[in-house]
C-alpha positions in Angstrom: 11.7 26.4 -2.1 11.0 26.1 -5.8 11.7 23.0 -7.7 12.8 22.6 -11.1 10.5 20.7 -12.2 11.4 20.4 -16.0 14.6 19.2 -14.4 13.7 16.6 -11.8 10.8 15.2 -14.4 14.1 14.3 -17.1 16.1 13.6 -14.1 13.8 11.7 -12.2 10.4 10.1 -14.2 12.3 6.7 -15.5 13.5 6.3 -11.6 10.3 6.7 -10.6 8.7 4.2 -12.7 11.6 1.6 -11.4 10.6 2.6 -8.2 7.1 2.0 -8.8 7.1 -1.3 -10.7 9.3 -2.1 -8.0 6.3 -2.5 -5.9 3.0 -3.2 -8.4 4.6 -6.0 -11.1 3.2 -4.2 -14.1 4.9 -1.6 -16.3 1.7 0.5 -17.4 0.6 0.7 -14.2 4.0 1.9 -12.6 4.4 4.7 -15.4 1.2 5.9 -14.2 2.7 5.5 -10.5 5.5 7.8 -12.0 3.1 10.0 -13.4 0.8 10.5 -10.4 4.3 11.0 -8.3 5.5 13.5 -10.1 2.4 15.8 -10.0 2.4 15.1 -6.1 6.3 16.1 -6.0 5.5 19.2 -7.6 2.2 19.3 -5.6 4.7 19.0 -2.1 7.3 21.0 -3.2 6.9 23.4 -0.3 7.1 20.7 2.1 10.2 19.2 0.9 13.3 20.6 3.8 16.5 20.1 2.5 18.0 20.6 5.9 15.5 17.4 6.8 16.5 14.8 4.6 17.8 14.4 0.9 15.3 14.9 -2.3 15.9 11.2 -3.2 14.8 9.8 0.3 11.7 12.8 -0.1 10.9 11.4 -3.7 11.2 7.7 -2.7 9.1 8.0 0.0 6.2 9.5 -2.4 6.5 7.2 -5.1 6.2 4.5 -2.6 3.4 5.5 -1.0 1.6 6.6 -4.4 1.9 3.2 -5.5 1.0 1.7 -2.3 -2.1 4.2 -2.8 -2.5 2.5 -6.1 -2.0 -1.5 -4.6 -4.9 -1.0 -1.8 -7.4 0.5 -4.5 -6.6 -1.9 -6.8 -7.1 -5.3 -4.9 -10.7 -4.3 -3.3 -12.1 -3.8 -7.1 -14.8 -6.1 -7.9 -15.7 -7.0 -11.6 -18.2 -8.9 -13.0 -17.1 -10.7 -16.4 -19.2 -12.5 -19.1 -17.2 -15.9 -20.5 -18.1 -16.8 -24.0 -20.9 -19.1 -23.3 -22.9 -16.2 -21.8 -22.2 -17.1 -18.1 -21.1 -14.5 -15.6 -18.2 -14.8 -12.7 -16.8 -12.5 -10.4 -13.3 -11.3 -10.8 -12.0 -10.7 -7.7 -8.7 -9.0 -7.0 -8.8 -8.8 -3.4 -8.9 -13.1 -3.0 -4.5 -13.5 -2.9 -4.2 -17.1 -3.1 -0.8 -16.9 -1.0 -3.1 -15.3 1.7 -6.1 -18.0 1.5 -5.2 -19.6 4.8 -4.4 -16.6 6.7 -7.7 -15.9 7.6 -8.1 -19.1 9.5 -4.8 -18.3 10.8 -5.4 -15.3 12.0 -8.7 -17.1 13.9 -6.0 -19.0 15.9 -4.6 -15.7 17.7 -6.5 -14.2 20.8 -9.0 -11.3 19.1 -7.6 -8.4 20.0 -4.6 -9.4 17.5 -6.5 -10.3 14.7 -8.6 -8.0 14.7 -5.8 -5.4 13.9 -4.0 -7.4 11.8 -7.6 -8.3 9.6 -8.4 -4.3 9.4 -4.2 -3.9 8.5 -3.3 -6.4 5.8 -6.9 -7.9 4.8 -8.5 -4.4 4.4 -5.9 -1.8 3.8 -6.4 0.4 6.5 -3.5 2.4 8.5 -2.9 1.8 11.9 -4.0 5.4 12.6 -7.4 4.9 11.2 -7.6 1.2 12.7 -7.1 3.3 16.2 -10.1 5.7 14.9 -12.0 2.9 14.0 -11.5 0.2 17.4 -11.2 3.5 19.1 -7.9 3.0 21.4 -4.3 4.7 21.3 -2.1 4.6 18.3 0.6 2.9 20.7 -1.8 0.1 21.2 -2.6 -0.6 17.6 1.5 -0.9 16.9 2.3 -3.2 19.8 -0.9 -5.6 18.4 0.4 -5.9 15.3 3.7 -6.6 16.2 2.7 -9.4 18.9 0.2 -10.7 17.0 2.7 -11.0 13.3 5.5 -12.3 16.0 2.3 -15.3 16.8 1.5 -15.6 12.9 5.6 -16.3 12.3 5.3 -18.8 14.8 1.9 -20.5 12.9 3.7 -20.2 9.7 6.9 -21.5 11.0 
């Protein structure tokens, strides 16, 4: 199936951006979201079914992933900055201050929780490549990171 792409880009590139900013807080960096998205759109045409699903659902879902693409790479950059008085500092966007503790909370669980929930929400990765990486099932990775956020809730509550 061929898109019109002219067409969904006029139709579609503001949504996209809403979409995006949705998700990463900062205009210039969700019109580049929209950007990305819509070259991935016309990239993934082929794959898009409209017996499947509907082409907003199809879109969303890329948009939302682009920008979650965009989030992970984001927070593990690493600069280093020189103040006015010649002295240099690290700016870090990976250290969330709303997630300063969780790393002693996530000490508190029994290992085998937080060490998927660490790989998942600390370092970015999927639970796919957290299986390829601890090297167990799939299943296994999903029911450890839903036991161990049900023991987190219970820290944090």
């Amino acid at each position: 199936m061929s898109l019109d792409m002219k067409q969904i880009y006029r139709g579609y590139f503001d949504t996209a951006v809403s979409i995006a900013f949705k998700y990463v807080k900062d205009k210039d960096a969700a019109k580049d979201i929209a950007q990305d998205s819509m070259i991935k759109v016309w990239k993934k045409q082929d794959s898009f079914n409209p017996n499947k699903n509907k082409f907003f659902a199809w879109f969303y879902k890329i948009v939302k992933n682009t920008a979650y693409d965009k989030y992970r790479n984001d927070k593990k950059k690493i600069m280093i900055r020189t103040d006015q008085t010649g002295l240099e500092y690290i700016d870090c966007y990976s250290i969330n201050v709303d997630t300063i503790d969780m790393i002693s909370n996530l000490n508190k669980l029994q290992p085998k929780y937080s060490e998927v929930l660490s790989l998942s929400f600390i370092h970015g990765h999927t639970q796919v490549k957290i299986s390829e990486l601890l090297q167990i099932p799939l299943g296994t990775v999903k029911s450890r990171v839903k036991i161990g956020m049900r023991e987190l809730r219970k820290i944090y509550l």
